[in-house]
Structure formats: structure tokens, C-alpha cells
C-alpha positions as CSV (number, residue, x, y, z in Angstrom):
1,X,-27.1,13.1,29.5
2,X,-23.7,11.9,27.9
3,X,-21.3,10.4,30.4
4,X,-17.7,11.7,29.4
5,X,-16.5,8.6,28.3
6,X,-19.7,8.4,25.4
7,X,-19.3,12.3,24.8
8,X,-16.2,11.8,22.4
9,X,-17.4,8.5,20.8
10,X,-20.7,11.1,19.7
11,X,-18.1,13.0,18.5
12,X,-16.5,10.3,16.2
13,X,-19.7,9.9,15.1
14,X,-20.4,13.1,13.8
15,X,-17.2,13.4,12.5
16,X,-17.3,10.5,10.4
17,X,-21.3,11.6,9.0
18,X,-20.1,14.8,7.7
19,X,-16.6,13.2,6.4
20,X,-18.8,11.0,4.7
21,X,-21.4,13.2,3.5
22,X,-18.9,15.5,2.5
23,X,-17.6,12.7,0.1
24,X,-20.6,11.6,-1.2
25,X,-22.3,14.8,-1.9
26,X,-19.9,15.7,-4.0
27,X,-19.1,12.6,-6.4
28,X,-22.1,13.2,-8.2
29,X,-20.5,15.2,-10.8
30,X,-17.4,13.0,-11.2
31,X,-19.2,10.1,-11.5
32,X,-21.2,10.9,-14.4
33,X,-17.4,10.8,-16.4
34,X,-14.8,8.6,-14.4
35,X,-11.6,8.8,-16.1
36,X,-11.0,5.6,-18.5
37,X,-7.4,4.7,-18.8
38,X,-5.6,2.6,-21.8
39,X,-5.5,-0.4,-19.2
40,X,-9.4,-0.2,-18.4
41,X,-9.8,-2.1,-21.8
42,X,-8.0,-5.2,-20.8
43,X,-9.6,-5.4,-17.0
44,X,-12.8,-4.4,-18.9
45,X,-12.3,-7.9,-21.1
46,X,-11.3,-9.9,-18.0
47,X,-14.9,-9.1,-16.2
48,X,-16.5,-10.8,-18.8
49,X,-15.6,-14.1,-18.4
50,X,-18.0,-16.5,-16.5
51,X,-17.1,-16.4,-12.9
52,X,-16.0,-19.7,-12.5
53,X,-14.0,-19.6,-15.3
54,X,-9.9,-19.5,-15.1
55,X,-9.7,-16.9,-17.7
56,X,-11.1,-14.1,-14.9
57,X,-9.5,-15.9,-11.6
58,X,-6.1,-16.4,-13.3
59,X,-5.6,-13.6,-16.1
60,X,-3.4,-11.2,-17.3
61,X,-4.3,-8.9,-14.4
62,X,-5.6,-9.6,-10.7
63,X,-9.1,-10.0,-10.4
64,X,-10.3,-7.6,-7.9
65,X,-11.2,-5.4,-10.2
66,X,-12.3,-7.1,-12.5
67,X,-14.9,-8.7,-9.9
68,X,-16.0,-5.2,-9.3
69,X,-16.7,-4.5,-13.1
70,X,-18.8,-7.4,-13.3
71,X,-20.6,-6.3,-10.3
72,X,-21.2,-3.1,-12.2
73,X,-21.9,-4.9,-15.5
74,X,-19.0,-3.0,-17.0
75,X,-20.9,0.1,-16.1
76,X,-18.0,2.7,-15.3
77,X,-20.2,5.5,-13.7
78,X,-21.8,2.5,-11.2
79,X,-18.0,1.3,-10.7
80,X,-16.6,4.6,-9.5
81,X,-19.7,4.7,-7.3
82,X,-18.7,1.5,-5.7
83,X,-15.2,1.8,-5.7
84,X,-16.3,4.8,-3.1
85,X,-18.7,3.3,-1.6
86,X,-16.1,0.9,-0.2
87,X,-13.9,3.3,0.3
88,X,-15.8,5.5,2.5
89,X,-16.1,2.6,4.9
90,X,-12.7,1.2,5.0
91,X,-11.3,4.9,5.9
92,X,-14.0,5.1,8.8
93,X,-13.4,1.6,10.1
94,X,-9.4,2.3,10.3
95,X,-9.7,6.0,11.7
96,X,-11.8,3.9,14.2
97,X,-9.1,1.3,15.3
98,X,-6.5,3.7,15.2
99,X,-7.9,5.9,17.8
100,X,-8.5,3.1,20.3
101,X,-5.1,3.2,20.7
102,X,-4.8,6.3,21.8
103,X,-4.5,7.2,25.8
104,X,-7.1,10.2,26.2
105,X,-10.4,10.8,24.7
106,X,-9.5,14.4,22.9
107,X,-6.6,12.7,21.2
108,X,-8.9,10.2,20.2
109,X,-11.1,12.4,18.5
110,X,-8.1,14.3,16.8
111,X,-6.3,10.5,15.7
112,X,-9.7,9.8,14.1
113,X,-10.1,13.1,12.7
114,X,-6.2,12.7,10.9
115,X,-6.8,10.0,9.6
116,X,-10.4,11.0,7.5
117,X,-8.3,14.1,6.9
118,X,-5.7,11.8,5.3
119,X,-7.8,10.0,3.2
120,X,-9.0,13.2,1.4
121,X,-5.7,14.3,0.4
122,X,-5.7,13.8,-3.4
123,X,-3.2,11.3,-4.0
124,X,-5.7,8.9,-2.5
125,X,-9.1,10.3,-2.8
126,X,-8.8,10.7,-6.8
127,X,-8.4,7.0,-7.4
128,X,-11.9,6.0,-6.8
129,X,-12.7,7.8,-10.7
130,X,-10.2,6.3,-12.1
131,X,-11.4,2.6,-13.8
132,X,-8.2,1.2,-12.7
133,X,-7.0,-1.3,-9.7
134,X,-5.3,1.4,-7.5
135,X,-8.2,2.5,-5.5
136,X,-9.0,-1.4,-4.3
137,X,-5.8,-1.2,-4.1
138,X,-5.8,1.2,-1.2
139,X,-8.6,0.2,0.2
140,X,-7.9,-3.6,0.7
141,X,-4.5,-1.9,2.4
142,X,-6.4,0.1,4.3
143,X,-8.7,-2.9,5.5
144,X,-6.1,-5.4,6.0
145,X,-4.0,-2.6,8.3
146,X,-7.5,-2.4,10.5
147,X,-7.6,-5.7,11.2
148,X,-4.3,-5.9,12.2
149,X,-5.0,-3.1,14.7
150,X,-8.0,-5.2,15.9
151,X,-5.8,-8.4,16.3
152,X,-3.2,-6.6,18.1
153,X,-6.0,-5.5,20.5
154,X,-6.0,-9.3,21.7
155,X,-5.5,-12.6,20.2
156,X,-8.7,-14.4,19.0
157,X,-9.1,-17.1,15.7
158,X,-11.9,-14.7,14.2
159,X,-9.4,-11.9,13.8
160,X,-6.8,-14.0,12.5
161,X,-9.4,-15.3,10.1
162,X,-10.6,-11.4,9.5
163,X,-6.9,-10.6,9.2
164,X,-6.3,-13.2,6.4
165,X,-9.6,-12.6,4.8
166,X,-8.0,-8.5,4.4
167,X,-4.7,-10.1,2.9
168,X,-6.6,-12.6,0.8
169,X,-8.1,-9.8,-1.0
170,X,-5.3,-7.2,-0.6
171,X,-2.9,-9.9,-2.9
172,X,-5.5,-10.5,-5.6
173,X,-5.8,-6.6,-6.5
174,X,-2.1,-6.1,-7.0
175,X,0.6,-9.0,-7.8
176,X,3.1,-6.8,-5.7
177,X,0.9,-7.0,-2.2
178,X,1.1,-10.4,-2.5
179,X,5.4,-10.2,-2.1
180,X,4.7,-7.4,0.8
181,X,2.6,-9.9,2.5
182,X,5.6,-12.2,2.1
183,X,7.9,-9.9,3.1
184,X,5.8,-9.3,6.1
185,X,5.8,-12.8,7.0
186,X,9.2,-12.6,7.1
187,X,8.9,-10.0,9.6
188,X,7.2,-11.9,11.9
189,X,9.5,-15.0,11.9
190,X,12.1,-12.7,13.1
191,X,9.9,-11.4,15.8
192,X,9.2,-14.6,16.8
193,X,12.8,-15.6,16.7
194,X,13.8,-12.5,18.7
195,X,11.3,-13.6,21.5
196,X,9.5,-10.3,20.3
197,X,5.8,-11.7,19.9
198,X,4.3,-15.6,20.8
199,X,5.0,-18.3,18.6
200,X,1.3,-18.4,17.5
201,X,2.6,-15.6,15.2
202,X,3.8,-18.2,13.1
203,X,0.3,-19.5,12.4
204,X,-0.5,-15.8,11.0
205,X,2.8,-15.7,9.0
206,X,2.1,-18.9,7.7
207,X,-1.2,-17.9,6.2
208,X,0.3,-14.9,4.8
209,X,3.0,-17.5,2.9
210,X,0.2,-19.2,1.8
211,X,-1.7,-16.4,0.3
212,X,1.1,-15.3,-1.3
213,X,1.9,-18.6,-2.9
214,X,-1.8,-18.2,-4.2
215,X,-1.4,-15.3,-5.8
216,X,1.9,-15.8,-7.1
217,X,0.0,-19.0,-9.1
218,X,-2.7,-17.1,-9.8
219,X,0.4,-14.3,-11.9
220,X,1.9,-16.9,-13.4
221,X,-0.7,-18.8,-14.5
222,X,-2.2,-15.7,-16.2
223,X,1.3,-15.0,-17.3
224,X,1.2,-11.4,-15.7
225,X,4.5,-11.4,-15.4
226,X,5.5,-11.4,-19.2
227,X,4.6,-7.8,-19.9
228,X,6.4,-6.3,-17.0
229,X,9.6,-8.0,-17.5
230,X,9.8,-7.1,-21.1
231,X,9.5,-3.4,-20.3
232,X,12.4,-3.9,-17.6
233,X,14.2,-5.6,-20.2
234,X,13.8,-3.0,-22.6
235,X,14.1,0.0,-20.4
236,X,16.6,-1.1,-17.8
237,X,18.8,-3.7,-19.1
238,X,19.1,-3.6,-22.7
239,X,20.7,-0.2,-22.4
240,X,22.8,-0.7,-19.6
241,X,26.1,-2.8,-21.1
242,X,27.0,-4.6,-17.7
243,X,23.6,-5.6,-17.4
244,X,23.0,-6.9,-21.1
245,X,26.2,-8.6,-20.8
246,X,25.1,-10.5,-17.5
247,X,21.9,-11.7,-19.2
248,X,23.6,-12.5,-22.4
249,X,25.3,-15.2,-19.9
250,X,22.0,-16.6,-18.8
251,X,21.8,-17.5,-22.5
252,X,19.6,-14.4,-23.7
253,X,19.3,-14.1,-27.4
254,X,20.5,-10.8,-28.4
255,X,19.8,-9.8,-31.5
256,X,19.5,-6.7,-34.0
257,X,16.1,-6.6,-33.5
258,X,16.4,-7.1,-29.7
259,X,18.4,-4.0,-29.2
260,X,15.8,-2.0,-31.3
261,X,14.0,-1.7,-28.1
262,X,16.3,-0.6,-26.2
263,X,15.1,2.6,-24.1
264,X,11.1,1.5,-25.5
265,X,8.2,-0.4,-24.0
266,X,7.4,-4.2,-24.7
267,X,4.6,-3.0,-26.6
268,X,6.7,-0.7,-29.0
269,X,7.0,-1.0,-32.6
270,X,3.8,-3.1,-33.4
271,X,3.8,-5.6,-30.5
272,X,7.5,-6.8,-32.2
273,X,8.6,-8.0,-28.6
274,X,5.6,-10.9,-29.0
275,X,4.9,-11.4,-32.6
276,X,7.6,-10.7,-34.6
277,X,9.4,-13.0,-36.3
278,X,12.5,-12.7,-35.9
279,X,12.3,-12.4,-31.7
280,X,10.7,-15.8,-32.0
281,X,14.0,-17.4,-29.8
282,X,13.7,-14.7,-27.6
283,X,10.2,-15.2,-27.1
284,X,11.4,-19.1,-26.1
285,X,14.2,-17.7,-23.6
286,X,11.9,-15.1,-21.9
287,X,8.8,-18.0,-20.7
288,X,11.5,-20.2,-20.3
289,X,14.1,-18.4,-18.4
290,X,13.4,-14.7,-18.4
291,X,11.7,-14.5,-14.8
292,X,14.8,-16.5,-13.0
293,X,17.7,-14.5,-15.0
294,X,15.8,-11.6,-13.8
295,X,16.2,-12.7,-10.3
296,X,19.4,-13.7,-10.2
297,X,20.5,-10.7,-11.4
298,X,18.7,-8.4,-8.5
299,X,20.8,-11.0,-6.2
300,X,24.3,-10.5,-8.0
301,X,24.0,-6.7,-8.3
302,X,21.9,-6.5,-4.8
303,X,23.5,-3.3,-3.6
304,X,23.0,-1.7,-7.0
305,X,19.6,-2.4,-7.3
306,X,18.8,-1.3,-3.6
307,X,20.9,2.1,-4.4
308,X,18.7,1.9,-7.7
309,X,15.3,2.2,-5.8
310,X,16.7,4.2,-3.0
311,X,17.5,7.1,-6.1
312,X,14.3,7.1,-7.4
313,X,12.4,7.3,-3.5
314,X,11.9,11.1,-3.5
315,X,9.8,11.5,-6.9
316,X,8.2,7.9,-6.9
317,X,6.5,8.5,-3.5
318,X,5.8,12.6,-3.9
319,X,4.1,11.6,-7.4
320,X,3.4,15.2,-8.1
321,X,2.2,14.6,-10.9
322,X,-0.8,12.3,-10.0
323,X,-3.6,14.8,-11.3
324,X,-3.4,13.8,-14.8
325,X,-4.5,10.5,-14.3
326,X,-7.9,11.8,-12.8
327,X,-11.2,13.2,-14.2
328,X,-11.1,16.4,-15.4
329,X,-13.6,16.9,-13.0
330,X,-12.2,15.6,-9.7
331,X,-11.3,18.4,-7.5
332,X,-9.6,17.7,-4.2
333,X,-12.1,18.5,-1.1
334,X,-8.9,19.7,1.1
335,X,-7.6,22.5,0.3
336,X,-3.8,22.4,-1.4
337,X,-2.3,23.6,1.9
338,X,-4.0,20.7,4.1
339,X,-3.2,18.3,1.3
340,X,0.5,19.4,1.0
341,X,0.9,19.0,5.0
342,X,-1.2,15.6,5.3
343,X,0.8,14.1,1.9
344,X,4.0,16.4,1.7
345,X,5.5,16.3,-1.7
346,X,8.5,17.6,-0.1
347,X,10.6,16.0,2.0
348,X,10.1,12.4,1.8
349,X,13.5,11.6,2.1
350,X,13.6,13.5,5.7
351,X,10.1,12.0,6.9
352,X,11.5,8.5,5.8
353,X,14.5,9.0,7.7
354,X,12.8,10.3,10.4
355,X,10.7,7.8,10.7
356,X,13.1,4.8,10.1
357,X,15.2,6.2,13.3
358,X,12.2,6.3,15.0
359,X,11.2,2.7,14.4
360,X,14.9,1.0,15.0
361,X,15.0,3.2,18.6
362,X,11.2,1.6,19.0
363,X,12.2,-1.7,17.9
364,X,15.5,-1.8,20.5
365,X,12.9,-0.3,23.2
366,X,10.2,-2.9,22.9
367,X,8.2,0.5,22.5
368,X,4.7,-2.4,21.6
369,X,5.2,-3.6,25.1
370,X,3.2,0.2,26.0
371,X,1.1,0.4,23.5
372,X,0.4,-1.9,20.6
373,X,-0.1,0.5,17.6
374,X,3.7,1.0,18.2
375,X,3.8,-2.5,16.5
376,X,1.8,-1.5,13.5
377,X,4.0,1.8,13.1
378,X,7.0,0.0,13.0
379,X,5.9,-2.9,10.5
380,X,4.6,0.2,8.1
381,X,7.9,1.7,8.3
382,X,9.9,-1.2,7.9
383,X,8.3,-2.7,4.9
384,X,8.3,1.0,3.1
385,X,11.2,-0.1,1.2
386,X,11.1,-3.6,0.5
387,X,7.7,-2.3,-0.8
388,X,9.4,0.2,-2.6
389,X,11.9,-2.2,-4.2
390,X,9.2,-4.8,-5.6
391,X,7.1,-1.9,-7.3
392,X,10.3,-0.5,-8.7
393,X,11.4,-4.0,-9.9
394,X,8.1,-5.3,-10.8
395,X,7.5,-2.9,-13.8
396,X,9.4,0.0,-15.6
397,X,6.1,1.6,-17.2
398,X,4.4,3.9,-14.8
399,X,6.9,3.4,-11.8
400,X,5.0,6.5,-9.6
401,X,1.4,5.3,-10.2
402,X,2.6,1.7,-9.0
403,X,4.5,3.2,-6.5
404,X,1.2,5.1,-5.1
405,X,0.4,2.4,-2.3
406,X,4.3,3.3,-1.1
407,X,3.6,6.5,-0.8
408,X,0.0,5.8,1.1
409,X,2.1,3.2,3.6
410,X,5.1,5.7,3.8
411,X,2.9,8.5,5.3
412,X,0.3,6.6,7.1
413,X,2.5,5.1,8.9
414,X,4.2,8.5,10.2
415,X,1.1,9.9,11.2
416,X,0.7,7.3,13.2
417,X,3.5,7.9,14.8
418,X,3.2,11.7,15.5
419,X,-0.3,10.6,17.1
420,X,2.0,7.7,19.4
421,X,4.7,10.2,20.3
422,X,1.8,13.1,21.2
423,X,-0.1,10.4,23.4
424,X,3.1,9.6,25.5
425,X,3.9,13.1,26.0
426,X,0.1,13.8,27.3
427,X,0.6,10.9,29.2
428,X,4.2,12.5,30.7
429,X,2.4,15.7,31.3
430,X,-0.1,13.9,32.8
431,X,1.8,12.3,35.1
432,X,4.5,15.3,35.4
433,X,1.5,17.2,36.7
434,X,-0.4,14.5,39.2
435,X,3.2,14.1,40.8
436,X,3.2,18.3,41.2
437,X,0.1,18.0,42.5
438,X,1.0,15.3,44.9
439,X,4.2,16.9,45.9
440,X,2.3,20.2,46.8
441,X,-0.4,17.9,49.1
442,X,2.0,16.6,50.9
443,X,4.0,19.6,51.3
444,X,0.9,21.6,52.7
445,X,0.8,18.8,55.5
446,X,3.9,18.9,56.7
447,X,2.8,22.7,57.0
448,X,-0.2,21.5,59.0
């Protein structure tokens, strides 16, 4: 017979053979027609270059994905098959380590059950159809949070190594993880400056520099920068008459033919942004000097840009209109009312504030010091915007669908903490009601 303490691990078990039987059972159909997406083409190209060659580890997109096509030898039904098979996995492993942290066996069960629950919802399930880099993307998210739930368990080299393996492979699917992993590094300097966490932090956040710096050469040796720039340019500054005038100072070449594209793409009118003639000195400014300019504009107009992002929060993270990138096909497996509780369109804003003032009260309470996964809640939180801030500033094409690992973070990270703030109130009740029940004991033997 099942001791109690096995009963609810069976349980897990169960729960995660039917979530993923459930999942696969149902892929079949979808993954005889995976939706193929005008950007498929170029990671399509990419896959095809020997594997020790530059051209795949240093090209003009990260090259996760492209390591998965040639796994699938460009074969877009077998690619959608793995990009769920490692998905299916990932979700399990982190529904796993999330519940450990949890103070009472039925709430353990539940934590693990959310958490399946939340990877159905269809703003992340969908993705693994979809020939593009956003469901690696969440997955290597998802893996790299696990192991960080594993290391905060205890300190131990293999889960450092397991934790920079995660972020290894998290930075080389999307050139913006790389600057959240350096923004998270940053995080834990100041907890180690703040006496928060040991110093040996600083061997973790040092790794986490380096892997960054590795896949910051990697995007600007493949020159993955270029592209994204010139449709910030041509969306966001040319337009905007403070803005032009500030890059016209950082000696931009500005020119009839420049201000064509203003409110266009890079690509628009015939590639003109990269082959035409007469942007020829442009072209020379922007590999030159475009990337700092750039820069140093976010840093003199700071506040702006922050306000910038900070408007656009609500309908980059709800992304209710995700569905028409997916297979006509896909169908969600939760019904809309789960999905719209689990992923609420509505109301970001609130839950973001909510959760922000929940995580400054937790950071000011040393809330990690009674249970860990506190930690992980409140670097989630925290990084939401500076996440937020590189995807908006790191391309103006498609600002929701690059926005999507945001929104996963965003509400991750608050079910977590409705899971951490329903464990300490069991654990109140708890001992609300052992101290009744003590009081009435001793009261019966003064009666005696």
C-alpha cells in the first residue's frame, strides 16, 4: 500500500501521463500542415550549412532553430513533432520543481496541475506548429527557470553547470534572452551587494555575462542586428522630428530617399534600404555607427523610451491576436474560459501591478528566507520590464509575437505567486488551528 507521502507523487504521475497523452494524441492532425511563416525560408537556408561552419553558428538568425531543422532534415512535419516533443518534457520537469516548493502534498498536486494547465493555454501551446524560433524559445525559458528552482534547492557545481547549460541554449534561440540573462546578472550583483544571497552568486552571474557576450558575438557577427535597426529607424525615428533631428547629429545621412521610408519596413520598396543606390552613405553610417546612435539615444531620451514601452504593455503581452499565426488546424485543448483565466487578455496592467507590489513588499521582507521559490517569483517579476523594453527596442516589425516570451514570464511568474501566497495561508491555518487545538488541551486540564 501507498504511504501518504508517495500517494500524491502517484498522483503527479498520472497527471502528467494524461497531460501528455492529451498533447500528443492530438498533434497528429496539426502536424501533417505546420504553419510556414515568411521567416521559415531564411532559418530554413541557415540549417543547411555544414555544422561546423560559421555561416549556421553565426548567421543572420540564432541557431537553435536552425539546429533543430537540420535535425529534421528540413522536414517541417518532423520539426513540429520535435519542437513538442521537447516541449512536453520541459513543461513536466518545471510543474515538477515548482511544486517541491510547495508546503503540503494537495497543494503540491494543484501547483503541478497549474502549471500543465498553463502550458496549454494557447498563446504557448500553438507555437510548437509554427516553423519559427518562439516555441524553443519558450521552452529553453522554461528549462533554464527549472534549473534555477533546482539550484535554489541547494548549492551544488552540477546545477550551476545545469543552470548555465539552460542559459547557454536559452541565448542562442533569441538575441534578446541573451540581454535578459544580462540583465539578470545584474540582479544578482545587487543581491550580492545587499548581503541578499552569498557571494558565490557572483560565479553564476559571471557565467551569465559570459554567455551573453557569446551571443552578442554570435548577432553581430551574423549581422542580426542590421535588419531590426532599419525597421526602428524607419518606423520609429524617421517620423518622429525630435528623434530624426538627434540622429542627424550622430552624423546620419538624411536624404530624399531616406525619408521615403518613413512609416515602412527595411525591406520596403524593393530592398532600397540595402541596395539602392542612392542610400549607399547610409548604408556606410548604419554598420558603422547605426547600433551606437541607437543606443545613445535610448540613454538621452531614457524616460521617453521607458514611457514608450510602458504604453504599449497592455496589447504587447495580451497578444489577442496570436491565432493567425497558427495552423488552421490547431485548436486550443483548454477550453476559451480556462485559457482566458490561466492567460487573461484582460487586465495585464492590474496583474503586473499587482504583482510588482507584491515582489518590492517580498524583496523588503526577505520573503526567500521562508521559502526559496519566493526568489524565483520575484526575479520573474522584476525582469518583466527590462524584458519588455529590449523586445520593444530590439525590433519594430511584429512587436506582440516578440513580445510572446514577456507575456509567458509576466504570468508564470504570478501564478507562482498565487500558489506561494495560498501555501502560507495553509500553513497560517495550519498553525491557527494546532494552537486552537492546543489551547482547548490545556484548557480541558485545568478542568481536570
Amino acid at each position: 500500500m501507498l504511504s501518504r507521502n508517495n500517494f500524491h507523487l502517484s498522483i503527479i504521475a498520472i497527471l502528467f501521463v494524461i497531460y501528455a497523452g492529451a498533447r500528443a494524441l492530438t498533434a497528429p492532425p496539426i502536424l501533417d500542415k505546420p504553419r510556414v511563416l515568411a521567416d521559415t525560408t531564411a532559418y530554413e537556408r541557415i540549417s543547411r550549412e555544414p555544422i561546423g561552419s560559421v555561416d549556421l553558428w553565426a548567421a543572420s538568425r540564432p541557431v537553435m532553430f536552425p539546429l533543430l531543422l537540420k535535425a529534421a532534415q528540413q522536414d517541417f512535419d518532423r520539426a513540429a513533432a520535435f519542437q513538442l516533443a521537447l516541449s512536453i518534457p520541459a513543461w513536466g520537469v518545471l510543474a515538477l520543481m515548482v511544486s517541491r516548493f510547495l508546503r503540503h502534498p494537495a497543494l503540491q498536486v494543484a501547483g503541478f496541475a497549474v502549471v500543465l494547465l498553463f502550458s496549454l493555454e494557447r498563446h504557448i501551446a500553438g507555437w510548437d506548429f509554427v516553423m519559427m524560433s518562439e516555441s524553443l524559445s519558450i521552452t529553453t525559458i522554461i528549462l533554464f527557470t527549472a534549473a534555477c528552482l533546482w539550484l535554489l534547492e541547494g548549492w551544488h557545481l552540477i546545477k550551476v553547470a545545469a543552470v548555465l547549460l539552460a542559459a547557454l541554449l536559452l541565448a542562442f534561440t533569441r538575441d534578446t534572452n541573451a540581454w535578459v540573462l544580462l540583465a539578470l546578472a545584474a540582479l544578482m550583483v545587487v543581491a550580492v551587494a545587499a548581503r541578499w544571497t552569498k557571494p558565490k552568486t557572483l560565479v553564476l552571474a559571471g557565467g551569465l555575462a559570459l554567455i551573453f557576450m557569446l551571443g552578442n558575438a554570435s548577432a553581430n557577427r551574423g549581422n542580426r542586428w542590421v535588419f531590426p535597426l532599419g525597421n526602428l529607424l524607419t518606423q520609429r525615428v524617421l517620423p518622429d522630428s525630435s528623434a530624426l533631428s538627434y540622429f542627424e547629429s550622430c552624423g546620419m545621412p538624411v536624404s530624399p530617399a531616406l525619408l521615403q521610408l518613413a512609416g515602412k519596413y527595411a525591406n520596403s520598396d524593393d530592398q532600397a534600404m540595402f541596395g539602392g543606390p542612392e542610400l549607399e552613405s547610409f548604408r556606410l553610417w548604419l554598420y558603422q555607427h547605426g547600433k551606437g546612435c541607437y543606443m545613445g539615444w535610448l540613454v538621452s531620451s531614457a524616460g521617453q523610451q521607458a514611457w514608450a514601452a510602458l504604453y504599449q504593455t497592455g496589447s504587447l503581452i495580451s497578444f489577442d491576436t496570436v491565432d493567425r499565426f497558427f495552423s488552421n488546424r490547431y485548436a486550443p485543448l483548454l477550453p476559451p474560459q480556462v485559457g482566458a483565466i490561466l492567460y487573461p487578455e484582460r487586465f495585464t496592467l492590474w496583474i503586473w501591478g499587482f504583482s510588482t507590489l507584491v515582489a518590492v513588499i517580498a524583496v523588503w521582507k526577505r520573503a526567500w528566507r521562508i521559502n526559496a521559490l519566493w526568489a524565483a517569483f520575484i526575479c520573474l517579476n522584476l525582469l518583466v520590464f527590462p524584458h519588455l523594453f529590449l523586445t520593444w527596442h530590439g525590433d519594430a516589425m511584429a512587436p506582440d509575437r516578440h513580445a510572446l516570451s514577456v507575456g509567458v514570464q509576466l504570468y508564470l511568474g504570478f501564478w507562482i505567486l498565487v500558489m506561494l501566497l495560498v501555501s502560507e495561508l495553509t500553513v497560517c491555518i495550519r498553525k491557527d488551528g494546532a494552537g486552537l487545538r492546543s489551547g482547548n488541551q490545556q484548557g480541558m486540564a485545568l478542568r481536570l
